[in-house]
C-alpha positions as a Markdown table, in Angstrom:
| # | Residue | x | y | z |
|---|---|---|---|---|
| 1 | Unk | -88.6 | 44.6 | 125.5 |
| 2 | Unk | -88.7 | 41.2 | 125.9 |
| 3 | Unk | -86.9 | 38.2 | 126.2 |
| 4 | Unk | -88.2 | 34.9 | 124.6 |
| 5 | Unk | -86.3 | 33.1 | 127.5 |
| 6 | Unk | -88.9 | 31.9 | 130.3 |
| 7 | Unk | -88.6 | 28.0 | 130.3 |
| 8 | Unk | -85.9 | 26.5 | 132.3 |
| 9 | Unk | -83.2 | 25.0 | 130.1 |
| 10 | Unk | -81.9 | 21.5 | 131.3 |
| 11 | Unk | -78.9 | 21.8 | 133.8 |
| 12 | Unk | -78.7 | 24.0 | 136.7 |
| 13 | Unk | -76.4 | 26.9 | 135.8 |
| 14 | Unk | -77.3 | 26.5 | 132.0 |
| 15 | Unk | -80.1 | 28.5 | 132.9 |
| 16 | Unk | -77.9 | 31.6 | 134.1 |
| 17 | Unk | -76.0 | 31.7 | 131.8 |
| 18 | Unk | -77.2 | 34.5 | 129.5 |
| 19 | Unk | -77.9 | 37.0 | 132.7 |
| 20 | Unk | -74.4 | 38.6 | 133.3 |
| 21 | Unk | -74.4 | 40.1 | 129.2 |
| 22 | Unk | -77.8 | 40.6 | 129.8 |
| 23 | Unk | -77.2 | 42.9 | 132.2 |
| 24 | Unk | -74.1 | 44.3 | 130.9 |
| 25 | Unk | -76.0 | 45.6 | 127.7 |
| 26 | Unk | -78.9 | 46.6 | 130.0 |
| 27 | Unk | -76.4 | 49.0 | 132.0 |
| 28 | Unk | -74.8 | 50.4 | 129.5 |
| 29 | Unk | -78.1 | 50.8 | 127.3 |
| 30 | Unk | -80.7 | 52.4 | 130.0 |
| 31 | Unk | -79.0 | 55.4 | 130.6 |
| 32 | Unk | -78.7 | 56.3 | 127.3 |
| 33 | Unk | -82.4 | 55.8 | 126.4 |
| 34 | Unk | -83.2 | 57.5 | 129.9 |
| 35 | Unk | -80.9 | 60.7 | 129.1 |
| 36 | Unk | -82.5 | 60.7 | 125.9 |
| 37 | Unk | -86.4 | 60.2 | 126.6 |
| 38 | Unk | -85.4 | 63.4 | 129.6 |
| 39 | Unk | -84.4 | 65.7 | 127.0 |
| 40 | Unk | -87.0 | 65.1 | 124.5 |
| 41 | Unk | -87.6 | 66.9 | 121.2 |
| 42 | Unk | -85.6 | 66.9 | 118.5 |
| 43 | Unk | -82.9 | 64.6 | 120.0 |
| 44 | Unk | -86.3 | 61.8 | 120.9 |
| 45 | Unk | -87.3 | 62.2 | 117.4 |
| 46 | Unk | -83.9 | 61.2 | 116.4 |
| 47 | Unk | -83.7 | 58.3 | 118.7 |
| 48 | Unk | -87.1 | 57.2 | 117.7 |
| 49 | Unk | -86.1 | 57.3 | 114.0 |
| 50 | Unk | -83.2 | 55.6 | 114.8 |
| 51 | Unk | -84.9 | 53.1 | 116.5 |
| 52 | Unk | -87.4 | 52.8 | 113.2 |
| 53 | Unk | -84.6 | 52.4 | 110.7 |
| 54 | Unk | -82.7 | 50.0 | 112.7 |
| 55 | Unk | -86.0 | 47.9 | 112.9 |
| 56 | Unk | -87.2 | 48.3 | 109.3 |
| 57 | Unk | -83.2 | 47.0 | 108.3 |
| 58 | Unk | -83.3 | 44.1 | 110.4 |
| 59 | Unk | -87.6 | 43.1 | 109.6 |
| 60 | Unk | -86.6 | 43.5 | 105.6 |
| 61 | Unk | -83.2 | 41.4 | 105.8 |
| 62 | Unk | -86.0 | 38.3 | 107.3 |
| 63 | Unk | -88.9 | 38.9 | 105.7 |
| 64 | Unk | -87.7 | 40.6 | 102.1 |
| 65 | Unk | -84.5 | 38.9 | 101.2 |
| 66 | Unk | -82.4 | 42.0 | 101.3 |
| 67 | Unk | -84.7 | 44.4 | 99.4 |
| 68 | Unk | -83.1 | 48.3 | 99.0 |
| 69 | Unk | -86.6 | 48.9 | 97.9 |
| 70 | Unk | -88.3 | 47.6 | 100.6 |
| 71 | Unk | -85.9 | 48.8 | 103.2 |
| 72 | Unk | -86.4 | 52.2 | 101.7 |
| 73 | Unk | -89.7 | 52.1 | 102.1 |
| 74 | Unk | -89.5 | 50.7 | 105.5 |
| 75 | Unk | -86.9 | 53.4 | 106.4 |
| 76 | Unk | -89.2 | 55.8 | 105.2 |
| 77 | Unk | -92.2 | 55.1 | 107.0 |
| 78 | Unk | -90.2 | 55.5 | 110.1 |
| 79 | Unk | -88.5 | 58.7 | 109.2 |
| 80 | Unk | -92.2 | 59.9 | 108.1 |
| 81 | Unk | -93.3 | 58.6 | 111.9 |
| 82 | Unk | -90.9 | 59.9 | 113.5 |
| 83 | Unk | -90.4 | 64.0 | 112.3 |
| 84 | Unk | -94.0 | 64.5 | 110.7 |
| 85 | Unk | -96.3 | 64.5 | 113.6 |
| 86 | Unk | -94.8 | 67.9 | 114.9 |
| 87 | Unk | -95.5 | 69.0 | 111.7 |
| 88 | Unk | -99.1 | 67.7 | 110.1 |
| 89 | Unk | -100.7 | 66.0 | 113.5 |
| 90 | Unk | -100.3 | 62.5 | 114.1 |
| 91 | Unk | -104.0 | 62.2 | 111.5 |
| 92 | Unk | -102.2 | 63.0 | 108.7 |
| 93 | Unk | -98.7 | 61.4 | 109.3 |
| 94 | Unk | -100.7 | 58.3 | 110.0 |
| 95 | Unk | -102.2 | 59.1 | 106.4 |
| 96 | Unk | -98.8 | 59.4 | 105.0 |
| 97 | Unk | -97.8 | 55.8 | 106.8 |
| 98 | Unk | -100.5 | 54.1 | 104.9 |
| 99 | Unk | -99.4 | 55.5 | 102.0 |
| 100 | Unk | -96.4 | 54.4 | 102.0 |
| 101 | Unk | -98.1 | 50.8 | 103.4 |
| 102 | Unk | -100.2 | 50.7 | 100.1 |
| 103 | Unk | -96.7 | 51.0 | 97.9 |
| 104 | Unk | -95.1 | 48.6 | 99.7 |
| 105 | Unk | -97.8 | 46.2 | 99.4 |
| 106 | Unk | -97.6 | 46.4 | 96.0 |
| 107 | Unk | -94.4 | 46.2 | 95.5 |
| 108 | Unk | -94.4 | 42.3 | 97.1 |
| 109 | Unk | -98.1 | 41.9 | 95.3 |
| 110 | Unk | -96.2 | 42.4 | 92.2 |
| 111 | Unk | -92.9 | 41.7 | 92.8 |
| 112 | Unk | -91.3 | 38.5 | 91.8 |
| 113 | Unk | -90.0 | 37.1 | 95.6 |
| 114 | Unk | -92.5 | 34.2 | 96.9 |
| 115 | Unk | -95.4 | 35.9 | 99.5 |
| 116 | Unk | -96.2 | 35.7 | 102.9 |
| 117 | Unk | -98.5 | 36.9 | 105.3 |
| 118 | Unk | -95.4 | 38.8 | 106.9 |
| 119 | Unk | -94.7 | 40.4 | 104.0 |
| 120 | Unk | -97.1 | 42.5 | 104.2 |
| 121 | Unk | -97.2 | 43.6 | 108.0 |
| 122 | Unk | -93.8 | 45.1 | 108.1 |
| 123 | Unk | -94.3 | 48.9 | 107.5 |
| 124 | Unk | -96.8 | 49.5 | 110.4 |
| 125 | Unk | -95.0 | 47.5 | 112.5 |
| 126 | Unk | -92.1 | 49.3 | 111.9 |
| 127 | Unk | -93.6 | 52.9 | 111.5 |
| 128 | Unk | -96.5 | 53.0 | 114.3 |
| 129 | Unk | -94.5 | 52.1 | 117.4 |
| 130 | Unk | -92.5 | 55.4 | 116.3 |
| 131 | Unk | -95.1 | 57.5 | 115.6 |
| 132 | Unk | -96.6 | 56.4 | 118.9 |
| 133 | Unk | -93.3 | 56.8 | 120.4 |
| 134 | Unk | -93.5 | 60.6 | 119.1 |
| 135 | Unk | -97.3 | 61.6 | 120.0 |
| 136 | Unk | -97.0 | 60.4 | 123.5 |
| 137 | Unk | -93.6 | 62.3 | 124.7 |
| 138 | Unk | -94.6 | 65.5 | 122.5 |
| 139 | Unk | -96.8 | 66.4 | 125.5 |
| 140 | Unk | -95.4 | 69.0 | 127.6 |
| 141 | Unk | -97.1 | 68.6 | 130.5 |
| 142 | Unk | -97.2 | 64.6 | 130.7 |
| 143 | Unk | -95.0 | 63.1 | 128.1 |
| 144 | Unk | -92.2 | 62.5 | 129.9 |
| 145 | Unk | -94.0 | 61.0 | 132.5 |
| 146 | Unk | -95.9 | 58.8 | 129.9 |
| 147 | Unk | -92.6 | 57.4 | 128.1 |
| 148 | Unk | -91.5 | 56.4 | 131.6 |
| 149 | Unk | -93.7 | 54.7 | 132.7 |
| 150 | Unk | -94.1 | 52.5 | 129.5 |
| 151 | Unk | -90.2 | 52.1 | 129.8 |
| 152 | Unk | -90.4 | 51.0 | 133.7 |
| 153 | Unk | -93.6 | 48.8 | 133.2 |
| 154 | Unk | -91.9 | 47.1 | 130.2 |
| 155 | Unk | -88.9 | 46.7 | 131.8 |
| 156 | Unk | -90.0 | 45.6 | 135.2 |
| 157 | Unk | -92.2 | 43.0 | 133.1 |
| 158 | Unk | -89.4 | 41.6 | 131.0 |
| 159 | Unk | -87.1 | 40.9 | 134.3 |
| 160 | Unk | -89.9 | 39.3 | 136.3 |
| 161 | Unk | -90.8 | 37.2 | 133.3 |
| 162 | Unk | -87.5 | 36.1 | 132.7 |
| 163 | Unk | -86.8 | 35.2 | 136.5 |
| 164 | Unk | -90.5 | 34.1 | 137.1 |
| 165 | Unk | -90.1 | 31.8 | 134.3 |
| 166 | Unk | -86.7 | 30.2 | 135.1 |
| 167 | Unk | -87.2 | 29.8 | 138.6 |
| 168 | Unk | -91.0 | 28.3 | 138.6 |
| 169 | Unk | -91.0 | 27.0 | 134.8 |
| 170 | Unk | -93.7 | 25.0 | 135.0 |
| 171 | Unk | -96.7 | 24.9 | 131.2 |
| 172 | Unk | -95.4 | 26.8 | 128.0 |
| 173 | Unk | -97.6 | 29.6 | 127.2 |
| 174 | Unk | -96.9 | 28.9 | 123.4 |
| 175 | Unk | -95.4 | 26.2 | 123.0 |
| 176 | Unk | -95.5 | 25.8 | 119.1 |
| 177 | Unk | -94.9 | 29.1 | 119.1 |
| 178 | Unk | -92.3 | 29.9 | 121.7 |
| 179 | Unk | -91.5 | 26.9 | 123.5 |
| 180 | Unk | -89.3 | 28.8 | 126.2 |
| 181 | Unk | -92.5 | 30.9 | 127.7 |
| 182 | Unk | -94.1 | 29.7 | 130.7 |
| 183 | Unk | -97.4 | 31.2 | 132.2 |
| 184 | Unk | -95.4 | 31.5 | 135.7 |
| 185 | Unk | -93.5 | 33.3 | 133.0 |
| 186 | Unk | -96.7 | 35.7 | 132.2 |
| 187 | Unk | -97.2 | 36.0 | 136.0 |
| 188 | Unk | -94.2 | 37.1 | 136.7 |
| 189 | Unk | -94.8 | 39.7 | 133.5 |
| 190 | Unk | -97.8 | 40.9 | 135.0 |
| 191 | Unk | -96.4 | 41.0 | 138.7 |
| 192 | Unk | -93.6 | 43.3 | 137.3 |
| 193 | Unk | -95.7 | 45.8 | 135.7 |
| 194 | Unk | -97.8 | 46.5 | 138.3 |
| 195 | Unk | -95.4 | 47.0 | 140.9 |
| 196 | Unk | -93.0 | 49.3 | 138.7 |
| 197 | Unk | -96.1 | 51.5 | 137.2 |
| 198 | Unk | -97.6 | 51.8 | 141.1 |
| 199 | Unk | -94.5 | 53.0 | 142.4 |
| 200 | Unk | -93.8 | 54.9 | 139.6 |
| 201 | Unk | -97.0 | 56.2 | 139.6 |
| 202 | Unk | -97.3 | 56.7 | 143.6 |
| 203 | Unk | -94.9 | 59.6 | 142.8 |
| 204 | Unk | -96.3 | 61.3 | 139.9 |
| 205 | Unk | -99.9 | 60.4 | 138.8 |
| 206 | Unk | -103.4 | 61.4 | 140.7 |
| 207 | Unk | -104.4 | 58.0 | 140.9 |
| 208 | Unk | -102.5 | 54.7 | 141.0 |
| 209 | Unk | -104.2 | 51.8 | 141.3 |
| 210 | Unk | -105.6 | 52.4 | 137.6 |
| 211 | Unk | -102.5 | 52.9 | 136.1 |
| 212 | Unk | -101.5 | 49.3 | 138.2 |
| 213 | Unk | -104.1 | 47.7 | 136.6 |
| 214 | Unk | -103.5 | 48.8 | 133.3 |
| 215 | Unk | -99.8 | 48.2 | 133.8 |
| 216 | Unk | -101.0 | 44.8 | 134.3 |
| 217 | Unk | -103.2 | 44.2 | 131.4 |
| 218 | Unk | -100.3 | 45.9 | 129.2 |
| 219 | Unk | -97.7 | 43.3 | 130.2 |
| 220 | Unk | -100.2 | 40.4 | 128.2 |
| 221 | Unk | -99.3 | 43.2 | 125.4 |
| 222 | Unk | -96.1 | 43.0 | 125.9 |
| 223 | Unk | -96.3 | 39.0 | 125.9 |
| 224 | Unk | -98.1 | 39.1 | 123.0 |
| 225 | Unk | -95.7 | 41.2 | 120.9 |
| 226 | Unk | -92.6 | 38.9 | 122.2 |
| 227 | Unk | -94.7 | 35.9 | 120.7 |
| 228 | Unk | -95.7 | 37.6 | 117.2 |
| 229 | Unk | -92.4 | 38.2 | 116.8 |
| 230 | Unk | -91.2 | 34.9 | 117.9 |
| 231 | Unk | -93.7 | 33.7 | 115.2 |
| 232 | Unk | -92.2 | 35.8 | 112.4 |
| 233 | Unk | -89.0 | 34.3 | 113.6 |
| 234 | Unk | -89.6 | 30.9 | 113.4 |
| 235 | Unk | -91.5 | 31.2 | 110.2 |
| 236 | Unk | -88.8 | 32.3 | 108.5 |
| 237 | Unk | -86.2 | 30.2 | 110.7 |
| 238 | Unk | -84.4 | 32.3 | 112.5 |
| 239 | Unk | -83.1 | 32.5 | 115.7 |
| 240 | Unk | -82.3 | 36.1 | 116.2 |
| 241 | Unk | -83.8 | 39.4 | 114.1 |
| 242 | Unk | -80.4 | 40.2 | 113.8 |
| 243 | Unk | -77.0 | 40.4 | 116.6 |
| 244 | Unk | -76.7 | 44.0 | 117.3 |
| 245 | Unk | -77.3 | 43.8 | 121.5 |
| 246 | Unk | -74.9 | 41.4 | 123.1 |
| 247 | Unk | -76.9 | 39.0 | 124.7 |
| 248 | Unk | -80.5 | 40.1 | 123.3 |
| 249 | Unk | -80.1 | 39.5 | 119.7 |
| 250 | Unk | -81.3 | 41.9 | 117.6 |
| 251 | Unk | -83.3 | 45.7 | 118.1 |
| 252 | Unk | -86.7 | 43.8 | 117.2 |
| 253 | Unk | -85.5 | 41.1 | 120.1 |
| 254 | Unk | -85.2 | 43.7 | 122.0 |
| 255 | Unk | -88.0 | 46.2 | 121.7 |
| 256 | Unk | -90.6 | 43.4 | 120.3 |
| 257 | Unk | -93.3 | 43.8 | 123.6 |
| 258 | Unk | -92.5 | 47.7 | 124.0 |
| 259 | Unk | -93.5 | 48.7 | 120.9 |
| 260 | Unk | -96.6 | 46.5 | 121.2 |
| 261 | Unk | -97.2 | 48.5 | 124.6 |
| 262 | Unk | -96.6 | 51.7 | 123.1 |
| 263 | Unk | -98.9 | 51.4 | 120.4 |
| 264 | Unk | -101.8 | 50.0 | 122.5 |
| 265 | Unk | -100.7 | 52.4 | 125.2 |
| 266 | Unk | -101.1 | 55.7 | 122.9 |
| 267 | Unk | -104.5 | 54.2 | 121.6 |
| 268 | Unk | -105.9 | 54.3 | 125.1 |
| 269 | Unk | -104.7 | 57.6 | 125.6 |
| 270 | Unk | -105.9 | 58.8 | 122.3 |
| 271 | Unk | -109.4 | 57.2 | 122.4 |
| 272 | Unk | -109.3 | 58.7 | 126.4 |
| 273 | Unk | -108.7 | 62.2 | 125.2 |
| 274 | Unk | -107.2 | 62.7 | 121.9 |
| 275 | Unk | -105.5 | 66.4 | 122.0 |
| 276 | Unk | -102.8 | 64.6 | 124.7 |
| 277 | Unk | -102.8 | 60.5 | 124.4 |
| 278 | Unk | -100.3 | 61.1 | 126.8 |
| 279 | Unk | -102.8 | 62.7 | 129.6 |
| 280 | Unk | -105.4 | 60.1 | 128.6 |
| 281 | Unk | -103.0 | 57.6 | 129.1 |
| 282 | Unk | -102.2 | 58.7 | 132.5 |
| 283 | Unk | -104.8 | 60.9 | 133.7 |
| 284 | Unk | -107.8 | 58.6 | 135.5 |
C-alpha cells in the first residue's frame, strides 16, 4: 500500500496537504481490515475476493476500455483465487488462474481493441495477490501472524516513505516513471519495514533479525509494485486507477506494493516449506 507521493511539491504546506484525508481513510479503513484478517476464514476469503473484484473492475476500466468480458474474466480469476484453494490446493487453483489467463489472452489476441503489453498482465495481477492472500492466512498455526506482519511492514513502509520523501526529497527514484519518488523516499521505505516487522516480530516469531532483514528487502517490493503500477498509469494517462479511497485514489492505488509483497512474500514461504508458506515465511 503505497503512495506515489515522495517528492516535495513546491510551497511549504502544499506538501501537507493530502495527510489529514490520508489519515482519515487510514483510521476508518485499518480496523476493518484488522477485524477481518483476526477472524479469518470464510469472512478473509470474502474480503480477499472483494479486494480481487474491486481490482480487476478498476485494472479493466484502464487497460480494456470497459470490457464485461474482460471484467468477467478478471472477476473470475479472483473469485477462483480466492474460494478454490481450500478446496483443490493452491497447485491446482493456480492451474485454474492460468486458465483463465490463457482465455483472456485471447480474447485481446483476437479481439478488435488496439494491444498493449498491459493488456495482457491483468489477470495475474489481479488473481495471485488473492490467492496468496488466501494460502498464507489459511495456516492455523501462523497465518494470522503472517498476514500481519505483511500488513505492518507495508504499512510502516508506505508512512516512512511518504514522510522520508517529503521531508529530505532530494534524487527521484524514477523519474520518468514516477517523478514524485525519491530514494530518501526508498530509505525511509526500508527504515519503516524493518522497525515495524522487528517489533512485531520481537513479540511473536523465534527469531527477528531475519524477518528485519527481509522486511527490509520486501519494502524495494513494495517500491517496485508502486512504480509498475505508476507505469500502467501513466501509459494509459491516468492519474488515479479509479476514486474509491478519499485521498488515495483508487484500490490498486492503494494496495499496489502490498500485493507485490504478498506475492513475493508467499513465494519465499512456499519455496521455504511448501505445506505452510506461511511457517516458511516466518519460521527462520
Amino acid at each position: 500500500m503505497t503512495a506515489d507521493a515522495t517528492q516535495p511539491p513546491s510551497g511549504g504546506g502544499a506538501k501537507w496537504q493530502d495527510l489529514g484525508v490520508r489519515a482519515l481513510s487510514a483510521a476508518v479503513l485499518i480496523p476493518v481490515v484488522l477485524l477481518d484478517i483476526w477472524i479469518g476464514g470464510l469472512w478473509f476469503e470474502l474480503f480477499a475476493a472483494f479486494l480481487g473484484i474491486l481490482m480487476a473492475h478498476e485494472w479493466t476500466v484502464i487497460a480494456h476500455g470497459r470490457s464485461t468480458s474482460q471484467f468477467a474474466l478478471h472477476a473470475l480469476a479472483a473469485l477462483c483465487a480466492a474460494f478454490l484453494p481450500r478446496e483443490i490446493g493452491p497447485m491446482m487453483t493456480l492451474s485454474v488462474i492460468l486458465l483463465i489467463t490463457a482465455v483472456a489472452y485471447a480474447g485481446v489476441a483476437f479481439g478488435p481493441r488496439a494491444k498493449s503489453t498491459w493488456c495482457f498482465v491483468g489477470v495475474p495481477y489481479v488473481a495471485l495477490p488473492v490467492l496468496a492472500l488466501v494460502v498464507l492466512r489459511h495456516d492455523p498455526q501462523w497465518g494470522l501472524h503472517a498476514i500481519i506482519w505483511i500488513m505492518l511492514m507495508v504499512w510502516a513502509a508506505d508512512s516512512l516513505a511518504y514522510f522520508a520523501g517529503r521531508i529530505i526529497g532530494g534524487p527521484k527514484l524514477a523519474p520518468k516513471i514516477s517523478p514524485k519518488k525519491t530514494w530518501a523516499g526508498m530509505g525511509g521505505a526500508m527504515a519503516g519495514a524493518a522497525i515495524a516487522s522487528g517489533l512485531y516480530a520481537w513479540w511473536f516469531a523465534p527469531s527477528v533479525w531475519p524477518l528485519v532483514v527481509l522486511a527490509a528487502l520486501l519494502a524495494i517490493v513494495e517500491q517496485a509494485g508502486d512504480i509498475f503500477e505508476s507505469a500502467f498509469k501513466r501509459f494509459h494517462g491516468v492519474k488515479d486507477s479509479g476514486h474509491l479511497i478519499p485521498g488515495h485514489g483508487g484500490i490498486i492505488d492503494r494496495v499496489d506494493g502490498l500485493i507485490a509483497v504478498t506475492v513475493v512474500a508467499a513465494m519465499i514461504g512456499f519455496l521455504r516449506h511448501a505445506p505452510s508458506a506461511a511457517q516458511g515465511l516466518l519460521v527462520w
